[in-house]
Structures are given as C-alpha cells and as structure tokens.
N, C-alpha and C positions, 0 to 999 in steps of 0.2 A: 650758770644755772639760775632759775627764778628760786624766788624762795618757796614757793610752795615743792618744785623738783628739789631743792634741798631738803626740804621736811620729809618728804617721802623718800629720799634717797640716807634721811637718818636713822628712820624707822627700823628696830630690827623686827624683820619681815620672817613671815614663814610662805610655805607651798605646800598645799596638801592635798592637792587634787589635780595631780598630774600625771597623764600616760606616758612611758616611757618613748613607748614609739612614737606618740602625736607631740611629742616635744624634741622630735630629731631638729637639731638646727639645720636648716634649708640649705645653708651657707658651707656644708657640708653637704650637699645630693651635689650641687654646683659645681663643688671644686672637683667633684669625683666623675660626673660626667656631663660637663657643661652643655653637649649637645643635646641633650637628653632632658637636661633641667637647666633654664635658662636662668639667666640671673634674678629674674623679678619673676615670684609665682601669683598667675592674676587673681586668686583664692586672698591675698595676702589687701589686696585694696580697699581702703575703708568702706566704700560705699556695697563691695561685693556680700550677695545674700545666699547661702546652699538652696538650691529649690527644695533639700528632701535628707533627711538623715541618711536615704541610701544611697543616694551621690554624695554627701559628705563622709561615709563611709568607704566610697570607692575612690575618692579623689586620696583619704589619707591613707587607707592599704596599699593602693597605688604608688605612691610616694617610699611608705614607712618598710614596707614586705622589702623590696629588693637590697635596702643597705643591712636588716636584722638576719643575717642569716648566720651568726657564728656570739661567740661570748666574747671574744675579739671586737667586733664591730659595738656587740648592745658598751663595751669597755670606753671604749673610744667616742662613742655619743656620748656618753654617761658625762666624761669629760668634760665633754666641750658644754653641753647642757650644765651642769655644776658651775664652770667657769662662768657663765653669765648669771646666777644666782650670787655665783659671791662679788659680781659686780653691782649688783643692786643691794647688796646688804641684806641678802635673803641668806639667813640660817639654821634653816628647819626646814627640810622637803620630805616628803610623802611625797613618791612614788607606786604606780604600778607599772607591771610589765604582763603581756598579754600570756596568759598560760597554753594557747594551742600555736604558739610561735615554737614552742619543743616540738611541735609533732610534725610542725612545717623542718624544719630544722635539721630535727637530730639532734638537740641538743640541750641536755640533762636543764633543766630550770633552776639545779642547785647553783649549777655552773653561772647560769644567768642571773641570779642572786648575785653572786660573789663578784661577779663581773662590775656591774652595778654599785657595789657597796663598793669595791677597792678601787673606786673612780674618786670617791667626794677627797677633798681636800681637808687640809686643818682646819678647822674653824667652822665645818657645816657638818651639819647630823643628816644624814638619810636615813628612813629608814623603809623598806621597800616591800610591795605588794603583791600579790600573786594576783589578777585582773582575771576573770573569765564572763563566758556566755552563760546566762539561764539555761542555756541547754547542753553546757559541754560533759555535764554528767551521762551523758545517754552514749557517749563512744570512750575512744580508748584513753582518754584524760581521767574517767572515773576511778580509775588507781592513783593517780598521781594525785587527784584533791583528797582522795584518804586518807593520804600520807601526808600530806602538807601542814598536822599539825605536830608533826616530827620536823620540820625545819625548821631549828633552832633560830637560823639565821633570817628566816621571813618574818617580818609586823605583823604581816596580818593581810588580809583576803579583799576581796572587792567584786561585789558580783553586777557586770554590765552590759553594754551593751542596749539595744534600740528596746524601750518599751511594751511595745507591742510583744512582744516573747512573754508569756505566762511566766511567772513566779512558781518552777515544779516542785514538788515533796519531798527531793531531795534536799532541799537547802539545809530548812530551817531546821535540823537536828544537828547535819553538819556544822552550819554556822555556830550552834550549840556548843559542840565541842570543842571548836577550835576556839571556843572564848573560853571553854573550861582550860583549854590548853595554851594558855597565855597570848590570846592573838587579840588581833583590833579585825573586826565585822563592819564589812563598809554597804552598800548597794547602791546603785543608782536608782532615783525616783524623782517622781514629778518635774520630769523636764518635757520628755514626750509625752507622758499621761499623765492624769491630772491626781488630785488630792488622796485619791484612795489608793493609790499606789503608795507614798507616803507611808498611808495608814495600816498598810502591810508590809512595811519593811519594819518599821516600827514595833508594830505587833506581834506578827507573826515571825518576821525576821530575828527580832530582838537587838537590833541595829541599834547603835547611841550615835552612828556616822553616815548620815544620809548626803549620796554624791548629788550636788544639784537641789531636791527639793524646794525649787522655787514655785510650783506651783502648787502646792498645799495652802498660799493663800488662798484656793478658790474653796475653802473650806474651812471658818473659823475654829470649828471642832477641832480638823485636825493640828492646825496653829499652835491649838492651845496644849492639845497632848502633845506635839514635839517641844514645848516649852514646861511643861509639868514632869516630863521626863528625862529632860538635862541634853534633849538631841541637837549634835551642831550639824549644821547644812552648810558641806564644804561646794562654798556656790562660785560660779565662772562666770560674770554680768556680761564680758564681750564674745561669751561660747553662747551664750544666750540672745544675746545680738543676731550676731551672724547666723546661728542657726535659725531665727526667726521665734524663740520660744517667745521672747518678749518684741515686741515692736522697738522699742530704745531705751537706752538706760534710763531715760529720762523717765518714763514707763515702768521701767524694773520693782518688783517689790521688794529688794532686799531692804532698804530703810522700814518698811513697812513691819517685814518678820524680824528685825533686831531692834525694832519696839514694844515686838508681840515678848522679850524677854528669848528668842531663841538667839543660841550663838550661832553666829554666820562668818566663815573664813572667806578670802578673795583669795582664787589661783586662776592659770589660765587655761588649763582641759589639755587642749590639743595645738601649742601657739606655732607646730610645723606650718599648716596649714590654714591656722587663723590668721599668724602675723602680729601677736602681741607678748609684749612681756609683762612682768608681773608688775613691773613699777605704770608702763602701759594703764592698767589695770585703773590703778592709786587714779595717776593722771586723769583720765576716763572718769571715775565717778566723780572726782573735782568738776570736772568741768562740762559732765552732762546730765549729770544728776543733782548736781547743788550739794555734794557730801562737805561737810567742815573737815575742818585739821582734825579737830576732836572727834567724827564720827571715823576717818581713818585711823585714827587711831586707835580708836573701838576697834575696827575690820582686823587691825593688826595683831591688837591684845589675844583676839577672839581666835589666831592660832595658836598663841603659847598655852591657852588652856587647854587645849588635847593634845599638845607636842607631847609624845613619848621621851621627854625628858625628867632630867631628877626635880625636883623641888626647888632646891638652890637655881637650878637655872631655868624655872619657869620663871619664879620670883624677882630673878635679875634679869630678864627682859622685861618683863610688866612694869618693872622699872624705872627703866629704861627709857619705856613707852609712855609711862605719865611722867616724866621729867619731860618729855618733848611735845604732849598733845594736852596734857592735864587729866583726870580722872577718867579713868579706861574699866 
C-alpha cells in the first residue's frame, strides 16, 4: 500500500449515505446468474456517465429488484456489504432500504429491518433507514409511514428519490413527529435541483440531514442557513460525478461548503452500479481534487459527529482521527 492507501485505510471511517439495494455487491448478481450478469458491469467504468437519472434509475431497479425479494436475500446482501465496510475500517453505517420493496415483496419491513441489523458483525454499528418516494404517501405504504414511528428498531426515515417530484404536505408534520418520536429526518436535495430545494428541506422539512445538498452552493444564503443551523450534507463526490451533477471532482464544491463551516460526510450512494468504494472515495478526492490528509480527515471526523453513537465512542474516534490527520 502507498502511504496515503495507508492513511486512509487507518482512518476510522463512517457511511451514512447508503442505499441498501444500490449497494448490492455485483459480485453477487454474477455468482447467481452469470449469464444474465456478466462479470464486468459497463456502468462500473471510470469514464462511464448516466445520460439521465431515469436511466440511472432503471439501470439500478433493474439490477437491485430481482435479488431483494425476501428478508433472506436484503440478509445475505447486508452481509456481504458489511464485510467490505469492515475491510476498509468503516465503523459506522447508515443505511436505507427502499420502503415500497414491502409491497413489491410481501414482505413486512420490520422483517427487513431485522434482517439488515442481524447482518453487521462485531465491531460495526448500523443503524438503518426506512428510504421512500415524495409521493409514496398517496397509495397503500401511507399506513405503514404512520406507523413507522412505532419501530423501535428503525433510525430514522429518508425521504427520496429524483427532484423533480414536489415536496407534498404530507411530510413535514410526519417528519415532525417521527423526530418527536426519536428518529433521525433525512431528505434528499440539491442534487437534481438546485438551492431552494435545500432551503425547503431545511425549513419546511426541519431536516438537520440533508442527502447530497451539493448544490445550495448556487445560493450563498442558503450556505449560510445550512451552517447557522448545525446541517450536515451527507454528500457522494463520485455519485455526483457519474451522474453528471458536477462535471469532476475537481469541480465539486464540497471543499467550498466545509469552509462555508457546514459538516460534509463522504459515502458512496449507490456503489452497485457506480463501481466504487468508500476508501474509493478518500482516494478520489486525494487525487482529483487536491484534498490533504488533514482535509480527509476532516470528511472523516465529519461522520462521527452525527454517528448515532454514545459520547465515549464519538470522542474515541475523533481521537483517533486527530492522532492520525491532526486537528479535525
């Protein structure tokens, strides 16, 4: 290993902005029907770019639908996903799992909770998401998100999917209660639309966890309110790549917004279908964006402070982490 893959493979790392299904490892669709999925997916090539969120939505359903159809299979991913977390010295994951996969299914989401959580091994905390559509309150899911601030064993919520979908009136009370009701309130914004989407998760949402929010740079204002109100933007630099949100890292404003004083985590969205991992990631902004050992180590720090962990063990990561990068 170089020494900078050593630094980055010393770091204890989190992940907090991961789908369960867009993180099925490949390497499993392969072994299960080789003919079907070939060993190399061309989605997976550095130079490859999505024309469209809705071919990169139908490239990853396509993929992610046909192995999630039991609490068995989301088990057995969960697995093998974990295993390469605790190969890169990732000890802290946020997870979601898509919530109208029950309805595809039949199958209870507690079940898929529990399936999920009795995958992580010793030494890694999950803690898991219930993922939906802006619009999944309009059919028969709208009982099961009423209830969902009755499951004990859920984090906490994630409302996404493509931009373009309205923000409806349902949410922002629900989101309400499920933070009176001990949850973490996530939403996606500012990746396909721009700043005021931000400014409405923010807002109107009452989000302190915005998915992405890389482009509320195009709005100093709202910079400044996601850093007067303590909001971390758990941001993807190579989901943003590929998707085209940014042109190159090199391009990316995450240095920009964790100068603006916002906390900014590095995970990798959906790495089925992008083809990276999390140390990936590290790597990536070393070397296409000029990031120091010290500013990864920032990125790093910058999950232990919303880790749904205790005290002692935020403090003995941060640790951890300026024993290895210096002041974090």
């Amino acid at each position: 290993m170089s020494d900078l893959d050593s630094f980055i493979q010393a770091l204890p790392k989190t992940e907090t902005h991961l789908h369960v299904e867009g993180a099925l490892p490949y390497e499993l669709l392969h072994a299960w029907k080789p003919d079907l999925y070939p060993e190399n997916l061309y989605t997976h090539a550095p130079d490859y770019r999505f024309p469209s969120f809705a071919k990169f939505d139908e490239i990853l359903l396509g993929h992610a639908l046909p192995w999630f159809t039991s609490a068995e299979r989301y088990h057995e991913a969960a697995r093998a996903i974990f295993a390469k977390h605790v190969a890169q010295n990732v000890r802290y994951v946020e997870t979601s799992f898509h919530l109208a996969v029950t309805q595809f299914t039949g199958t209870p989401g507690r079940e898929i909770v529990a399936a999920i959580r009795s995958a992580a091994p010793a030494g890694l905390e999950v803690r898991v998401f219930a993922g939906m559509l802006r619009s999944d309150h309009e059919g028969p899911l709208a009982a099961v998100i009423d209830d969902l601030e009755n499951w004990d064993e859920l984090a906490g919520v994630d409302l996404h999917g493509h931009e373009i979908m309205p923000t409806q009136p349902w949410t922002a009370p629900r989101w309400a209660r499920l933070r009176a009701a001990g949850k973490i309130t996530k939403c996606h914004a500012g990746e396909f639309d721009g700043a005021a989407r931000v400014r409405e998760a923010i807002v109107e949402l009452g989000v302190t966890r915005v998915q992405h929010g890389v482009r509320a740079i195009e709005d100093p204002a709202v910079v400044a309110l996601a850093a007067e109100r303590g909001v971390t933007f758990d941001v993807c630099p190579l989901s943003n790549v590929k998707l085209a949100v940014v042109p190159s890292l090199a391009a990316h404003p995450l240095r920009a917004l964790m100068a603006a004083g916002i906390n900014c985590t590095v995970s990798t969205d959906d790495p089925l279908v992008f083809g990276y991992s999390l140390s990936d990631e590290y790597r990536a902004l070393a070397a296409e964006a000029g990031f120091t050992r010290a500013e990864l180590a920032r990125v790093a720090a910058a999950g232990w402070r919303v880790a749904s962990v205790s005290a002692a063990a935020r403090e003995a990561a941060l640790a951890e982490i300026a024993n290895l990068g210096g002041a974090v």
